[in-house]
C-alpha positions in Angstrom: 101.7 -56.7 173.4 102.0 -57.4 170.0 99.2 -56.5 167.4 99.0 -58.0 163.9 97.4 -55.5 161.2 97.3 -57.2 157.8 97.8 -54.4 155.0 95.9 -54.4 151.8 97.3 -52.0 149.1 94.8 -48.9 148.0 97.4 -46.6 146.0 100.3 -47.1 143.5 102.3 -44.2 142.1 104.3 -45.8 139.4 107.8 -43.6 138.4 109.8 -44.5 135.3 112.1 -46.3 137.3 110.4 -47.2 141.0 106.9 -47.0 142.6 105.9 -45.5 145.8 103.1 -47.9 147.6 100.3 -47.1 149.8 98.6 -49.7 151.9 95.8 -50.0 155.0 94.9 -52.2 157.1 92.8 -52.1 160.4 93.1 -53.5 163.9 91.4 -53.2 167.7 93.7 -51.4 170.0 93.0 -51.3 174.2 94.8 -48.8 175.9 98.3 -49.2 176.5 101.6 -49.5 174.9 101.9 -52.4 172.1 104.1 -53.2 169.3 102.1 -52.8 166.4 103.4 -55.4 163.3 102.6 -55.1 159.2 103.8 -58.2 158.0 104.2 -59.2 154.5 106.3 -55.9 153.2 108.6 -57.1 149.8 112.2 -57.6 150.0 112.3 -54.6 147.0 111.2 -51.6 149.4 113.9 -49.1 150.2 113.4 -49.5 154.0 114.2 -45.6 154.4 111.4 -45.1 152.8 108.7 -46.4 155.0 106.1 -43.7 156.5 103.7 -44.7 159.0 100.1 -43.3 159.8 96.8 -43.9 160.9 93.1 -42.8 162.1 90.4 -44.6 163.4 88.4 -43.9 167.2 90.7 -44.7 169.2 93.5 -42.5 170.0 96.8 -43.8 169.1 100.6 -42.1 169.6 103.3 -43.0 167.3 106.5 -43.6 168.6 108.5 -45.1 165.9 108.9 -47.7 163.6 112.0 -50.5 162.7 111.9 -52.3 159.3 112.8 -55.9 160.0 113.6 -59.0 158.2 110.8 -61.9 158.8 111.6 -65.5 157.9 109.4 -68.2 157.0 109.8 -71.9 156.5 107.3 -71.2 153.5 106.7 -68.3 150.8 104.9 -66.1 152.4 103.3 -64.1 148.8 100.1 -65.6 148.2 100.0 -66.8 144.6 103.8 -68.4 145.0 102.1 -70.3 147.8 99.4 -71.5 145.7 101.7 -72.2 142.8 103.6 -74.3 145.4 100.5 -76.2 146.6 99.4 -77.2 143.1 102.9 -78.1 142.2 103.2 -80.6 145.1 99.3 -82.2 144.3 101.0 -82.7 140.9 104.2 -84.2 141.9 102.0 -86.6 144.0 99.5 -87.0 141.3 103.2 -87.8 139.7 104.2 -90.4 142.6 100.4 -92.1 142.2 101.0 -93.3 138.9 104.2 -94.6 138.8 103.2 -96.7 141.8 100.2 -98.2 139.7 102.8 -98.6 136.5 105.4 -100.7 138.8 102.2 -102.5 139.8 101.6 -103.1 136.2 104.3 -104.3 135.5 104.9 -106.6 138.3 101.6 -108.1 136.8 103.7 -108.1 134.2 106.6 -110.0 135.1 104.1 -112.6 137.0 102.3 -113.4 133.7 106.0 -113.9 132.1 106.5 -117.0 134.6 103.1 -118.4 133.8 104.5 -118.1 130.0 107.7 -119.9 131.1 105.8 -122.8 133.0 104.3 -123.9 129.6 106.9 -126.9 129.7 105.2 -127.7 132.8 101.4 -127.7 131.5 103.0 -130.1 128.3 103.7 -132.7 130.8 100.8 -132.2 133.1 98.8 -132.9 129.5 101.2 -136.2 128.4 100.2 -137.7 132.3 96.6 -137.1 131.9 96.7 -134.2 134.5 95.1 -131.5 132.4 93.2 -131.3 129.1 93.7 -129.2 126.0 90.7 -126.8 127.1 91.8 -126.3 130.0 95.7 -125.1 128.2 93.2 -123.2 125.9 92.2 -121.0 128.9 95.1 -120.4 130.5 96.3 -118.7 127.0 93.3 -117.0 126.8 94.0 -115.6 130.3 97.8 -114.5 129.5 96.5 -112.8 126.5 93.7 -111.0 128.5 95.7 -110.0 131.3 98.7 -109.0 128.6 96.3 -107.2 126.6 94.7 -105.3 130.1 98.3 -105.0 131.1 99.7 -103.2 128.0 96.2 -101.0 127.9 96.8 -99.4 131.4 100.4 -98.7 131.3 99.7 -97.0 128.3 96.9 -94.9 130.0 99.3 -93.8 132.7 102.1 -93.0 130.2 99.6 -90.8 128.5 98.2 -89.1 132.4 102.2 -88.6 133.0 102.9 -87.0 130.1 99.9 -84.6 130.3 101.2 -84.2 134.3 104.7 -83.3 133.4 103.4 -80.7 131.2 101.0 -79.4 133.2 104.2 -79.5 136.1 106.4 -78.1 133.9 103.7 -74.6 133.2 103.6 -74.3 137.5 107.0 -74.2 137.8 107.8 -71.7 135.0 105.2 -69.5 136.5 106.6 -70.1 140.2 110.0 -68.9 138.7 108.4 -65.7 137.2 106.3 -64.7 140.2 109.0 -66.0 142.8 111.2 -63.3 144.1 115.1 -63.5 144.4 114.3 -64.8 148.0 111.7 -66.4 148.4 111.6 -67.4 152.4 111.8 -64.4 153.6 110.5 -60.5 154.0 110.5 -57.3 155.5 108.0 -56.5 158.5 107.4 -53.3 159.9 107.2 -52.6 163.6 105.8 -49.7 164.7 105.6 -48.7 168.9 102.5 -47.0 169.4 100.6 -46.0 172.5 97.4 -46.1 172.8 95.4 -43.6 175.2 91.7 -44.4 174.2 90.6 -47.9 173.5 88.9 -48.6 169.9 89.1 -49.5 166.3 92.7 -47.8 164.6 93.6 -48.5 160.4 97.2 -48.1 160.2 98.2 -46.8 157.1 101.7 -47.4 155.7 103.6 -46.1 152.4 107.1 -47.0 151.1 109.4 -46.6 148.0 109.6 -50.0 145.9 112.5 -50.9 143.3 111.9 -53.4 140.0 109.0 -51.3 138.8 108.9 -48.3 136.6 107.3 -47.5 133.1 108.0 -46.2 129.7 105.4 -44.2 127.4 104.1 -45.7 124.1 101.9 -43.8 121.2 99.4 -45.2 118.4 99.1 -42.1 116.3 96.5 -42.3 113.4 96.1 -39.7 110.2 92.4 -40.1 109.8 90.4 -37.8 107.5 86.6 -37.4 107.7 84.3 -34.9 105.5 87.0 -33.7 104.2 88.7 -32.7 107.3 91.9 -33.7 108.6 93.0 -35.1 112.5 95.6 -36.7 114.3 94.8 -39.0 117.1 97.3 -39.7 119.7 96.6 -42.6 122.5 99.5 -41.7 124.5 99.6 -44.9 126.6 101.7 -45.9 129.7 103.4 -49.6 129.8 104.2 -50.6 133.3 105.8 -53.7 134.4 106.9 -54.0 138.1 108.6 -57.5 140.2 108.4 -55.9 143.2 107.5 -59.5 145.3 104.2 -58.0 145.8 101.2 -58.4 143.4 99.4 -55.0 142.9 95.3 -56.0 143.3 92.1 -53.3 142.8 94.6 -50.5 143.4 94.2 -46.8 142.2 97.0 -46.5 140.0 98.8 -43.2 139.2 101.9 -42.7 136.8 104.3 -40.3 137.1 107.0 -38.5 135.4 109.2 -37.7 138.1 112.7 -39.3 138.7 113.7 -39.8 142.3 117.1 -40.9 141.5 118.1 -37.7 139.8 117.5 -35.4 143.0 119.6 -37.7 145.0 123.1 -36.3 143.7 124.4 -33.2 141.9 126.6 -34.7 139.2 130.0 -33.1 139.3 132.2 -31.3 136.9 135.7 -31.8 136.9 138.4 -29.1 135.5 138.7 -29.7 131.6 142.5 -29.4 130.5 144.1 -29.0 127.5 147.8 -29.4 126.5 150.2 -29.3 123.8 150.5 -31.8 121.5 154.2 -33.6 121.8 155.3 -35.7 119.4 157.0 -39.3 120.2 160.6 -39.1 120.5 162.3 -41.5 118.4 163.4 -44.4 119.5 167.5 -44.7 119.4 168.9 -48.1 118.4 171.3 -49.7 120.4 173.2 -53.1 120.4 172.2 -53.4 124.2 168.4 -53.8 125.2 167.4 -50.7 126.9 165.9 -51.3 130.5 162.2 -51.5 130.2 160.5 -48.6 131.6 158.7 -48.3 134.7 155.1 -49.5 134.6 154.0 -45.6 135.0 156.3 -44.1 132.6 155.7 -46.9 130.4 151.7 -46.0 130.3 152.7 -42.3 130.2 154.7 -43.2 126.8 151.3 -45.3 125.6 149.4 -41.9 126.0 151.6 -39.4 124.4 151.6 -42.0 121.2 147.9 -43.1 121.5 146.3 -40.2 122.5 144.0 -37.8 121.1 146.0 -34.2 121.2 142.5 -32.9 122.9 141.2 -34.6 125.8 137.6 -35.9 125.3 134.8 -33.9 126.6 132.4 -35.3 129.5 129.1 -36.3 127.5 126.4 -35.4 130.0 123.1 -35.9 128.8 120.8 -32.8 129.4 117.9 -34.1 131.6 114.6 -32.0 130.8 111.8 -30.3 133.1 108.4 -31.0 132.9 105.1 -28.8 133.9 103.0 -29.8 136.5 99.7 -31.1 135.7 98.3 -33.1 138.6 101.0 -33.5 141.2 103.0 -31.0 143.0 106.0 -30.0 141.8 107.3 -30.2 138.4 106.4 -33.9 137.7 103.5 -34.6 135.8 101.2 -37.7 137.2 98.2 -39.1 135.1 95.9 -41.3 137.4 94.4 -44.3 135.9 90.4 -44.6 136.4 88.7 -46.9 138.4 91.0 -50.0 139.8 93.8 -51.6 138.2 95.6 -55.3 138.8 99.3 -55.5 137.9 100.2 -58.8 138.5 104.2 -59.1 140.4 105.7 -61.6 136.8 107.2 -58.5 135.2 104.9 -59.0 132.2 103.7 -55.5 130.5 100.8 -53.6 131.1 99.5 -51.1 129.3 97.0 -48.2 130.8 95.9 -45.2 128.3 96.9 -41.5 129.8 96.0 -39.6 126.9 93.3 -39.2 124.0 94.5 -36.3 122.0 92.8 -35.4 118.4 94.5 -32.3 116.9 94.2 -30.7 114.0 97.8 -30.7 112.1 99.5 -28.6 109.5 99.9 -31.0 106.8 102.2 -30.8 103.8 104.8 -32.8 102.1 108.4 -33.3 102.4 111.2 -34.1 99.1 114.9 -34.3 98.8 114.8 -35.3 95.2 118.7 -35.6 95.3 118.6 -38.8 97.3 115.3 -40.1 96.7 112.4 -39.3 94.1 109.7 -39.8 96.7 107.4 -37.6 98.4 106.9 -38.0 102.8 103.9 -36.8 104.2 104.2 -34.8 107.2 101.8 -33.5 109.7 102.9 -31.0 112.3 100.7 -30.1 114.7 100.7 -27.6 118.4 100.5 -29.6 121.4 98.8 -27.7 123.8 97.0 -30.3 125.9 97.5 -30.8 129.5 101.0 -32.6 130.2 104.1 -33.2 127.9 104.4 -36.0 126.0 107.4 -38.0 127.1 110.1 -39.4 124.5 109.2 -42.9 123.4 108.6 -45.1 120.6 105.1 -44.4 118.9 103.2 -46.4 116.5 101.7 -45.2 113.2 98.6 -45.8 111.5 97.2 -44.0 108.5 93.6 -44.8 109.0 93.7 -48.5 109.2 96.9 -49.1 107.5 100.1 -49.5 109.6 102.8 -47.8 108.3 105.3 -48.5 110.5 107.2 -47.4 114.0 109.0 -43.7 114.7 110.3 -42.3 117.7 108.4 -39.3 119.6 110.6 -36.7 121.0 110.0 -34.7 124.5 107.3 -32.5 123.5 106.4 -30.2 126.2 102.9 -28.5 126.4 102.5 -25.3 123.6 105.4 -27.2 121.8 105.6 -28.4 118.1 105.4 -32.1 117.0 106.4 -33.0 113.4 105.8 -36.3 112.2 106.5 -38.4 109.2 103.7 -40.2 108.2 104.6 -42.5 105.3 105.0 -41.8 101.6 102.5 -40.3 99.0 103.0 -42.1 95.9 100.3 -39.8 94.2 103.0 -36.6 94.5 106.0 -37.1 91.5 109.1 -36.1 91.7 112.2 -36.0 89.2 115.5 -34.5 89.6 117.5 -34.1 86.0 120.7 -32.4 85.5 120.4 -29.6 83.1 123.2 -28.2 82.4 126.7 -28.5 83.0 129.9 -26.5 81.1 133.5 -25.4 81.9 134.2 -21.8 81.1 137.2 -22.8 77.9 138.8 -18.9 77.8 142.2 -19.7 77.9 143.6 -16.1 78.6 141.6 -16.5 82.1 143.8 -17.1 84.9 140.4 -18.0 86.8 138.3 -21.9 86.0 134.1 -21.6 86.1 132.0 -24.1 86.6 128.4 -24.1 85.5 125.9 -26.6 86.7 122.4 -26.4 86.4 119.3 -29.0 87.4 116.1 -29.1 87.2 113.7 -30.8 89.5 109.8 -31.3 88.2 106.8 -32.0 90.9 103.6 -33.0 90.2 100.2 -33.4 92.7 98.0 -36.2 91.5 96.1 -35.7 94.5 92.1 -34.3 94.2 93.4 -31.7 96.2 95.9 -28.9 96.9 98.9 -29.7 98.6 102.2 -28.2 99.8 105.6 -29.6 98.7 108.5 -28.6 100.6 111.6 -29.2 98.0 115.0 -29.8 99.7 118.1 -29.3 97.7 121.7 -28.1 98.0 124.7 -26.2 96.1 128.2 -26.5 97.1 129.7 -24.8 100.3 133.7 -23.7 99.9 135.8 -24.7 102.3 139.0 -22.6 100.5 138.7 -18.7 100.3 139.9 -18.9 96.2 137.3 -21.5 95.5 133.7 -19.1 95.7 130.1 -21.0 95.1 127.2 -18.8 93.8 123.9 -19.4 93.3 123.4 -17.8 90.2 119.8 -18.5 88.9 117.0 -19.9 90.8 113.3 -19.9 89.1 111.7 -20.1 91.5 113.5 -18.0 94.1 114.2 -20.1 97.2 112.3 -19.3 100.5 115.0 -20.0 102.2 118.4 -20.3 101.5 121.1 -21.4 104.9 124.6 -20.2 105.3 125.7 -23.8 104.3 123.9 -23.3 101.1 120.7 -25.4 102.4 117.8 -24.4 99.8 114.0 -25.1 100.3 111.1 -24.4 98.1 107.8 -24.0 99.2 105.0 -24.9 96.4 101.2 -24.7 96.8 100.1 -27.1 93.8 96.7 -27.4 93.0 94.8 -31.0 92.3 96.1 -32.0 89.4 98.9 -29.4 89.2 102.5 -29.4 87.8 105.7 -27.2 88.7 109.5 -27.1 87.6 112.1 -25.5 90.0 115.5 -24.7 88.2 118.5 -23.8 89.4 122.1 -23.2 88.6 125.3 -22.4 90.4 128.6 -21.3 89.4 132.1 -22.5 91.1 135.2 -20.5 90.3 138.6 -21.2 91.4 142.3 -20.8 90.1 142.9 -22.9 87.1 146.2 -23.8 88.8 143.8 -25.1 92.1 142.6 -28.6 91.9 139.0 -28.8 93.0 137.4 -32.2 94.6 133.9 -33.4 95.8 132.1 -31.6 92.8 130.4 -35.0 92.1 126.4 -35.0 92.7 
């Protein structure tokens, strides 16, 4: 015997590139073996995924369950049924009103043959027949039937056009919410036996494609009594065409990636060779015969060919901490019910609302530009990572533009640039710059020497970072010092990177000056010296 159980969907875990579903429905069972079907399952589902359960008072065995296709003559998806229904009252709305406009205008054409029998009415009037009042009214008529005629066919042009568009909004919504095919999906059947008569709610879960999500920010610099925070909304935006629509279900989003523990991705031997010239080509009066089509290619490669054979460019894939789920996928669950409607539009459910207290200071490299960044770095330490993804930024209520957050796992750093403080001055000059002119020196020295000036119009103190840079030598007789620095550098790379830290006050003003020295043979020619 076979048992319908209609499913209605309680649970949605959404992955970045999938979602795993969770319906239940509920059914009388006598005792007995029966087929037990769930109709209505979307064409998406990865049918290995399906897991069947169930409780309820009667007592039910399981015996196993076949994921079949079922085929209607209609859509069987709810709203595409509805969008079809309206479509076809419109259509005949459609059909109504051209059968009143040909009547119309068969009126039409029947008051053109009364205009045509005016000949007629002339003679009937020379005979004595008919009288001038009565020719009066029969133009009065034509022109009040014309006018009546003209009136209504304009009235139905206008309800058509107003139709059409209104036909032309159900159909582009029937095409969004329509799935690739539409007359048919998957229905589960599931043997059971039952041993004790009662009520059973068969619960079903299964792994759906065309759904996933991607993690968005608004971060906002605000500052209140003289205090600084940064507010993160770390938000999720989900869009899913699975075929099925997702109504009052408890929605959970997850970080985990099915697809990645499917495979171990697999490294091949790396070779290199030696590099082997072409061989010249020899000139003869005959044409050489052409090569075979491998040796040919073989000859392509030892000419085209980088001397190194590319390396494979896998992309490191990153481990997060678990927070809710088992595992080490995160999964933030959405309060209360959510609707996700199956026309791939966006929707957007907040995870996380993060205030922290950054680190703020500001950021220069006066060599390329003679503007100040502010940055805030702050410790993330809430529960979770925060996923890469593209982040809006506000500074209080202005928008300041669009940056790109990095995967930031929990006790990690975040640095972020948050615009540019016009009230912090900066000016890069070149000081100095001479040519040792001893003539009796076999050796050439090169002075240059540059100052760089900051200022903090700000009411209060501030940190400016200062990023410059001195030559690095690339030729063991050219050397590169760094011969006077005021103030001394705090830090100072092996490629000659150099950062100042200075704590100005409100209001405050300080110079950083620095030279370097090159010195090479004076028989050496030197390049790349410009700044």
């Amino acid at each position: 015997m076979d048992i319908l159980a209609e499913i209605v969907l309680r649970e949605v875990t959404v992955y970045p590139d999938r979602a795993r579903v969770k319906g239940v429905g509920g059914c009388e069972v006598e005792n007995g073996r029966h087929r037990l079907i769930i109709p209505h399952l979307p064409l998406t589902l990865d049918t290995n995924s399906v897991r069947v359960g169930g409780s309820g008072s009667a007592r039910v065995r399981l015996l196993g369950v076949e994921v079949t296709r079922q085929f209607f003559e209609q859509s069987p998806e709810t709203a595409v049924r509805e969008l079809e229904t309206q479509i076809e009252a419109v259509q005949d709305e459609l059909r109504a009103l051209e059968d009143q406009k040909a009547g119309w205008q068969a009126h039409g054409t029947y008051l053109d043959g009364i205009r045509q029998a005016t000949a007629e009415f002339a003679k009937g009037l020379s005979r004595g027949k008919t009288t001038v009042a009565a020719q009066q009214e029969v133009i009065a008529f034509l022109q009040e039937q014309d006018t009546a005629m003209r009136t209504a066919v304009r009235e139905l042009d206008q309800q058509q056009r107003e139709l059409m568009r209104r036909l032309q909004k159900l159909q582009q919504e029937l095409k969004q919410i329509r799935s690739s095919s539409p007359s048919q999906q998957y229905q589960a059947q599931v043997e059971i036996e039952v041993t004790e008569s009662g009520r059973f709610q068969p619960e079903i879960s299964y792994v759906v494609h065309e759904a996933g999500w991607q993690p968005l920010y608004d971060i906002r610099l605000v500052e209140e009594n003289g205090r600084t925070a940064l507010e993160i909304n770390y938000l999720a935006e989900i869009t899913q065409r699975s075929g099925q629509a997702w109504s009052g279900v408890k929605l959970a989003v997850s970080t985990a990636r099915p697809a990645l523990n499917q495979q171990l991705p697999r490294i091949d031997p790396w070779f290199i060779r030696e590099f082997q010239p072409p061989q010249p080509r020899l000139m003869a009066r005959t044409a050489a015969p052409a090569p075979a089509p491998q040796a040919k290619m073989e000859m392509m490669m030892m000419v085209d060919a980088d001397p190194v054979e590319a390396e494979l460019n896998i992309a490191a894939e990153m481990v997060t901490a678990e927070v809710q789920s088992e595992g080490t996928a995160v999964t933030f669950t959405a309060p209360g019910s959510t609707d996700i409607p199956n026309d791939g539009s966006p929707h957007k459910t907040v995870l996380q609302q993060l205030r922290l207290e950054p680190k703020l200071d500001y950021l220069t490299i006066p060599k390329y530009s003679d503007t100040a960044f502010r940055r805030a770095t702050v410790k993330h330490e809430q529960s979770g990572p925060l996923l890469a993804g593209p982040a809006s930024l506000f500074v209080g209520t202005e928008y300041i533009g669009q940056t790109h957050i990095e995967f930031t796992a929990q006790g990690d750093k975040l640095e972020l640039l948050l615009g540019v403080e016009d009230r912090i001055t900066v000016e890069r000059k070149l000081a100095r710059r001479d040519v040792d002119k001893k003539l009796l020196r076999d050796q050439r020295e090169l002075r240059y020497g540059y100052t760089i000036e900051v200022q903090n119009l700000l009411p209060t103190d501030a940190t400016v970072v200062v990023k410059d840079h001195i030559p690095v030598s690339r030729h063991e007789q050219i050397k590169v010092k760094l011969d006077v620095a005021r103030p001394q550098p705090a830090e100072q790379t092996d490629l000659n990177l150099l950062e100042w830290r200075l704590a100005l006050p409100g209001g405050g003003k300080q110079i950083v000056q620095y030279e370097y020295v090159v010195d090479h043979p004076r028989s050496l020619q030197v390049v790349g010296l410009l700044d």
